[in-house]
N, C-alpha and C positions, 0 to 999 in steps of 0.2 A: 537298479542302481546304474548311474551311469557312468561310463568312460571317461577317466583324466585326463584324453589323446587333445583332446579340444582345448584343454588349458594353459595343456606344454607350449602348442601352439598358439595361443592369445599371448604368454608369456613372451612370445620373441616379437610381439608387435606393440606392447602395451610400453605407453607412456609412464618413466615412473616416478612422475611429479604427482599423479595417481595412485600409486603404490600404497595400499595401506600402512608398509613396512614406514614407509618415511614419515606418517603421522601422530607415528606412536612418539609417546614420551620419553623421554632418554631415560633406561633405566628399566622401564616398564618389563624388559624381552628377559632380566636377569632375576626375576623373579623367582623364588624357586617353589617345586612342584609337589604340592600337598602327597602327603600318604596317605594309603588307602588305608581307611580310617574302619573296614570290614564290616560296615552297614548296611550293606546289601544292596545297594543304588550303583548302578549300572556305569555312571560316572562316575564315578570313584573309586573302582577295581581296576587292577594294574596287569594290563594282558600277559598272558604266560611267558611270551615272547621279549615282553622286556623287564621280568620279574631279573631281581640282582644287575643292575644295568643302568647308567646316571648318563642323562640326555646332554648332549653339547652344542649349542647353536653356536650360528655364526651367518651373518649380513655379508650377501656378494652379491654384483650387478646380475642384472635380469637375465643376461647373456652368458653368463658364468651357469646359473643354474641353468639356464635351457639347455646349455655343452652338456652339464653333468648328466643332469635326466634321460637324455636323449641317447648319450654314447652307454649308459648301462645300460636302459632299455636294447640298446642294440647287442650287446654282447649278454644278454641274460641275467641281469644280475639287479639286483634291488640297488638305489642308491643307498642306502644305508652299509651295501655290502662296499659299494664300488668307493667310498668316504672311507670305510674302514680299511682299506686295502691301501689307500693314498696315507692315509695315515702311520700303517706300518710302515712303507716305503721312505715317509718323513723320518719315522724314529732310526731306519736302520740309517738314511743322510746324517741322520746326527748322531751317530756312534752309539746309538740306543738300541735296546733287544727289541722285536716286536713283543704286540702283547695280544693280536689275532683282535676277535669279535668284542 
């Protein structure tokens, strides 16, 4: 298996008139994500990790995500962790309780 280190780095050089994000169809990304339907097909099981847990995207310039990847990578932390963390940070700015992972 190989290294993602090469893509964080393509990311901050890539043209993103090129982007597949920007070819998609409007609407395509809100899709939502089948359940595992407990067939035994390997695509279709819902890792442990994000059992009980509803996925939230969201489209930022190329350069937004190369900051975010990069500065988690540097301080240990998964982006998933490091989004969640910004996230409490937001709710308690708006007078809201966090709500963690």
């Amino acid at each position: 298996m190989s290294s993602r280190k090469g893509s964080l780095l393509a990311l901050r050089d890539r043209d993103p008139a090129l982007s597949p994000v920007a070819a998609e169809p409007e609407g395509r990304g809100s899709a939502p994500i089948a359940a595992s339907t407990g067939s035994g097909s390997s695509s279709s099981t819902v890792a442990p990790s994000r059992q009980g847990k509803k996925a939230m995207t969201g489209y930022f310039s190329p350069e937004m995500s190369f900051a975010m990847h990069m500065t988690a990578r540097k301080h240990g932390m998964s982006l998933q962790d490091a989004m969640a963390e910004a996230f409490n940070d937001w709710l308690r700015k708006m007078g809201e309780s966090p709500v963690g992972k």
